[in-house]
C-alpha positions as CSV (number, residue, x, y, z in Angstrom):
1,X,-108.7,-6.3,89.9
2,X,-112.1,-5.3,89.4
3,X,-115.5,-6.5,90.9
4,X,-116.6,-7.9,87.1
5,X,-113.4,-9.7,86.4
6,X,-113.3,-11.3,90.3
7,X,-117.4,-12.0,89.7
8,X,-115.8,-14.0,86.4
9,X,-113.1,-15.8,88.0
10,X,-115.5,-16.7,90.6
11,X,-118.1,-18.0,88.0
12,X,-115.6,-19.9,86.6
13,X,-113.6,-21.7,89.4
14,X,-117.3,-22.7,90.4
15,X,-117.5,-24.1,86.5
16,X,-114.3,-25.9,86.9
17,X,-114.8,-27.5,90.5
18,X,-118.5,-29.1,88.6
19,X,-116.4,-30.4,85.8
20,X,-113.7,-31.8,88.2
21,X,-116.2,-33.7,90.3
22,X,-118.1,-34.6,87.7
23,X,-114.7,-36.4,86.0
24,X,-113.7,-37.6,89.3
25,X,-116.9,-39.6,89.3
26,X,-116.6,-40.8,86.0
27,X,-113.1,-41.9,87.0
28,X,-115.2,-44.2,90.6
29,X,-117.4,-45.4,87.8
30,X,-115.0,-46.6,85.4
31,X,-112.7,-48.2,87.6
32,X,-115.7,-49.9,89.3
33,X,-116.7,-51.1,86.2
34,X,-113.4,-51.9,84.7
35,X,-112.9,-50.1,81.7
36,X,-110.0,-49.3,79.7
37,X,-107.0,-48.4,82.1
38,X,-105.8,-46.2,79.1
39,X,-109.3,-44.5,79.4
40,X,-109.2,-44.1,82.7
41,X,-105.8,-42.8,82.5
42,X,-106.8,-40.3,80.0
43,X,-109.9,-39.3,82.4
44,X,-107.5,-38.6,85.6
45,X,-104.6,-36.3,83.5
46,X,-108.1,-34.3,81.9
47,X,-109.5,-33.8,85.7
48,X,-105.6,-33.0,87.3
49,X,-105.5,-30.3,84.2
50,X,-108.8,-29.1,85.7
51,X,-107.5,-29.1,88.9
52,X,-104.4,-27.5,87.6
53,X,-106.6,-24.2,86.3
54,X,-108.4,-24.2,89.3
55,X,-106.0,-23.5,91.5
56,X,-104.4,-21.0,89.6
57,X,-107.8,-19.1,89.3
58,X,-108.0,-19.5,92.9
59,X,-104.3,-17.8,93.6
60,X,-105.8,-15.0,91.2
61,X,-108.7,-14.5,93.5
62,X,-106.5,-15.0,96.6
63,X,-103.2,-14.0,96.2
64,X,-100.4,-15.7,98.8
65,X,-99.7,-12.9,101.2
66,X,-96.0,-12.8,102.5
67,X,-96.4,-11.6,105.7
């Protein structure tokens, strides 16, 4: 892998961990405020998608090593 596409997976698993906590507070705040639970559920299979990519972009950048 070359140092652009690692300099863009980089960039973008910093996107992705933003918009992750940024729904993971939305999440607090909703279910401080009581909203909709089938908002809320919504909002927490969105973020564990996010979460999902992330760590796949992360094994990318970091492959497991079998030693």
């Amino acid at each position: 892998m070359g140092e652009q596409e690692q300099a863009a997976l980089r960039l973008e698993v910093a996107r992705l961990r933003q918009e992750h906590a940024d729904f993971d507070a939305a999440v607090t705040a909703m279910e401080t405020v009581g909203s909709e639970r089938l908002r809320i559920q919504r909002m927490k299979k969105k973020r564990l998608a996010i979460k999902d990519r992330l760590q796949d972009l992360e094994d990318q950048i970091i492959p497991d090593i079998i030693a």
